[in-house]
C-alpha positions as CSV (number, residue, x, y, z in Angstrom):
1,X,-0.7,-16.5,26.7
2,X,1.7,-14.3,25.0
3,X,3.9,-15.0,22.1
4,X,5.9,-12.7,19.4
5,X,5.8,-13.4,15.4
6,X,7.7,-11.0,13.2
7,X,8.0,-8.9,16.1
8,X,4.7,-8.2,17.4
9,X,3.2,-9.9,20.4
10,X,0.4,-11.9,19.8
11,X,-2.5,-12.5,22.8
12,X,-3.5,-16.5,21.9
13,X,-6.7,-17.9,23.4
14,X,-6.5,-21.4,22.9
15,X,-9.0,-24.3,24.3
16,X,-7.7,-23.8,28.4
17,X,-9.0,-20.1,27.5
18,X,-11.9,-19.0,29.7
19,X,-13.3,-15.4,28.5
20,X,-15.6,-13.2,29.8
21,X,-17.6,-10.3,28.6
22,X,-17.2,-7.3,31.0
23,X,-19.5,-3.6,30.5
24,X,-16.7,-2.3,32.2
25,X,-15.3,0.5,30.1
26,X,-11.6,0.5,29.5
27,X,-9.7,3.7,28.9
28,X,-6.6,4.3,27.9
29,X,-4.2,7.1,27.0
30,X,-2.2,6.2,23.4
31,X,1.2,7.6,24.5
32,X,3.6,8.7,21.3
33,X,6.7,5.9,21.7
34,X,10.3,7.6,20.2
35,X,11.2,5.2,17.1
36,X,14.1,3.8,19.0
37,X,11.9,1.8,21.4
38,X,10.4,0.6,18.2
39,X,13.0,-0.3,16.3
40,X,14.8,-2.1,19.3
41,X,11.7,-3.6,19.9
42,X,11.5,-5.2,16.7
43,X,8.0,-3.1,16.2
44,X,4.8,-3.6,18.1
45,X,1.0,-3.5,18.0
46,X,-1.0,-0.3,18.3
47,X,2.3,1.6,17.8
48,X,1.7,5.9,18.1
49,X,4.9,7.5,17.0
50,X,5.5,11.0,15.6
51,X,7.9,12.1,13.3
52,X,9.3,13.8,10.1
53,X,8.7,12.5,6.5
54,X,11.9,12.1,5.2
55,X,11.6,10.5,2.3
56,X,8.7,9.3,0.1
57,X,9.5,5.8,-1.5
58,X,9.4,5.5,-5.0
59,X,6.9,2.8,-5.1
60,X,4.1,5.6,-4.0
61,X,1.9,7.2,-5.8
62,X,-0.4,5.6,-8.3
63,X,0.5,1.7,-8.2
64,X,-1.7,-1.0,-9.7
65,X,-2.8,-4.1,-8.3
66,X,-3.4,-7.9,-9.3
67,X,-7.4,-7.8,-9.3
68,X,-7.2,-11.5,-7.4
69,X,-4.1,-11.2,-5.0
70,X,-4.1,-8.0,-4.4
71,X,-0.1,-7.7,-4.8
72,X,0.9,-5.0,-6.7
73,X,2.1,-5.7,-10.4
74,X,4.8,-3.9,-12.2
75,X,4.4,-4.4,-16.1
76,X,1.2,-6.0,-16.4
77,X,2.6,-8.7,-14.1
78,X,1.9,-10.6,-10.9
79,X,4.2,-12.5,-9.4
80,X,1.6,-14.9,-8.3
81,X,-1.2,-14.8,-11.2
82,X,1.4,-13.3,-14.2
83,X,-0.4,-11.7,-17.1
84,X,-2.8,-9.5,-15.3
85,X,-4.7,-6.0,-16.2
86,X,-4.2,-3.9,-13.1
87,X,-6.4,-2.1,-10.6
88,X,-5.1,1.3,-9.8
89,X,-4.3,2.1,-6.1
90,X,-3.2,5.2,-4.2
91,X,-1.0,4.6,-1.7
92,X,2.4,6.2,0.3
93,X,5.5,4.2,1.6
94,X,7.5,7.2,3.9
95,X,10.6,6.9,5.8
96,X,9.5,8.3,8.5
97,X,12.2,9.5,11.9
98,X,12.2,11.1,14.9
99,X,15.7,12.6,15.5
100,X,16.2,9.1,17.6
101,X,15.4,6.1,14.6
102,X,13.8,5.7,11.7
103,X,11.1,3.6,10.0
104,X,9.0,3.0,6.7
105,X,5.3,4.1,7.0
106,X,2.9,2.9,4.8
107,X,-0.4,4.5,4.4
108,X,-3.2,3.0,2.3
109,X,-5.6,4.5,-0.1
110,X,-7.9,5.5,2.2
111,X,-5.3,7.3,4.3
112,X,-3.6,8.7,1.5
113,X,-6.6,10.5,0.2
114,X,-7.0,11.9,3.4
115,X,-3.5,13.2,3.8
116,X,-3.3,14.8,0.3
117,X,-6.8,15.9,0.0
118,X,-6.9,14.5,-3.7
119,X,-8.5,10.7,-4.6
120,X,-7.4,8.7,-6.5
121,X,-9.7,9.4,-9.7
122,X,-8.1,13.2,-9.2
123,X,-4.3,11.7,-9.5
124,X,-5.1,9.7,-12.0
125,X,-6.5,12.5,-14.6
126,X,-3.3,14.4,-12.9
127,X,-1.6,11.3,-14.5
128,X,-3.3,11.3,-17.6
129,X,-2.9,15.2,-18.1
130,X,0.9,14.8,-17.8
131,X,0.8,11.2,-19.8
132,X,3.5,10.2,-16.5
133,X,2.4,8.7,-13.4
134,X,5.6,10.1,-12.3
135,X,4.3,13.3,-11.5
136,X,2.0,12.3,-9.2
137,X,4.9,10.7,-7.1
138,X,6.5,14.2,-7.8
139,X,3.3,16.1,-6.0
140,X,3.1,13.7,-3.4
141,X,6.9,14.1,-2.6
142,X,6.5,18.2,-2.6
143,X,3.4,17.7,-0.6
144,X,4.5,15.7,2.0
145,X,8.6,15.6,2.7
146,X,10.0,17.8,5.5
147,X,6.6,17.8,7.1
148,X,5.8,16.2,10.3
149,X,3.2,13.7,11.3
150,X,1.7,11.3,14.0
151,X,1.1,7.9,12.9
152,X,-1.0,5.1,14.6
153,X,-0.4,1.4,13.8
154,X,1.2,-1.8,13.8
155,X,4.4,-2.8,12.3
156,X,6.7,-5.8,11.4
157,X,10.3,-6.1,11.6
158,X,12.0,-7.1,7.7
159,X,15.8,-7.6,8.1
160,X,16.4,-4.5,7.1
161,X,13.7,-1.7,8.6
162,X,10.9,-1.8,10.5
163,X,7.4,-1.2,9.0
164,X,4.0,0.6,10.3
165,X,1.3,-0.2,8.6
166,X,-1.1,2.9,9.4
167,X,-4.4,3.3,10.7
168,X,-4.6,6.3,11.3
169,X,-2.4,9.4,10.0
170,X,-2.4,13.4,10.7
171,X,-0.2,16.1,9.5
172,X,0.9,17.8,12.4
173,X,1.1,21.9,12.5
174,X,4.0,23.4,14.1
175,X,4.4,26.5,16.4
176,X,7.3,28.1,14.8
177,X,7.4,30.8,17.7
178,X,7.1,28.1,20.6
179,X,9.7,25.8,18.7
180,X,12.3,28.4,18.6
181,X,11.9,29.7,22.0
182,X,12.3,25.8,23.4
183,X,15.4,25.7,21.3
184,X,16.9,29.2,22.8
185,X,16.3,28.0,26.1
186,X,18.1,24.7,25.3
187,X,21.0,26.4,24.0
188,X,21.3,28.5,26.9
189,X,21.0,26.2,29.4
């Protein structure tokens, strides 16, 4: 059966399950879903959406982490664990739209390095260069704002946006000439 939790459906196999294996292949095409299905929809499961960084949360960048939750601290301090030395992370929270809604992306480590083309260990002598980890937010910001992209993942609904957490994450290139010739025959009908 089928039930929701923070937005998403969930498939449950319970004990009245039966399951069987099949070799049967199963294709699918991953169709791009405009961010006002998603956000009316609460968010989804294996969401593909495509759409213009915004805005790159402050909280990117170089953030550290509680080496036993995992959370990230601010100030040497975890919520759950309190006095902690941090583990430095990469990551990127964007805001993320598509001309029809608009939602917060989050992209790990892994995905940020891939993006940006720098790892961590490169922002973080970047950071210690400057003695600021705030220009490594800066360079991420320049980098990555105004720019589109095409984002795979799965998202929860908070009560005030809804968030993709990202597998998967490309730039996308744009065809100046094509776009502008689209938007001249738009205008003249």
């Amino acid at each position: 059966y089928v039930r929701s939790w923070r937005g998403a459906p969930q498939l449950i196999f319970d004990e009245n399950s039966e399951v069987e294996k099949t070799d049967e292949e199963i294709h699918y095409e991953r169709k791009v879903i405009p961010l006002y299905k998603v956000v009316e929809a609460g968010g989804g499961v294996d969401l593909c959406i495509e759409g213009v960084i915004l805005e790159i949360r402050k909280d990117s960048g170089i953030i550290f982490r509680c080496p036993k939750c995992n959370r990230r601290i601010r100030e040497g301090i975890c919520e759950e664990d309190g006095n902690v030395e941090g583990v430095p992370d990469l990551r990127i929270k964007a805001l993320v739209d598509d001309g029809t809604g608009a939602v917060d992306v989050i992209l790990n480590r892994e995905l940020s390095e891939k993006l940006l083309g720098k790892s961590l260990d490169d922002y973080m002598a970047v950071a210690k260069e400057a003695m600021d980890y705030e220009v490594v937010y800066e360079e991420i910001a320049n980098k990555l704002v105004a720019h589109p992209i095409r984002i795979v993942g799965d998202s929860i609904q908070s009560d005030f946006i809804v968030t993709i957490f990202a597998r998967e994450a490309e730039l996308l290139s744009i065809d100046a000439e094509k776009e502008a010739d689209a938007l001249l025959m738009q205008m003249e009908g």
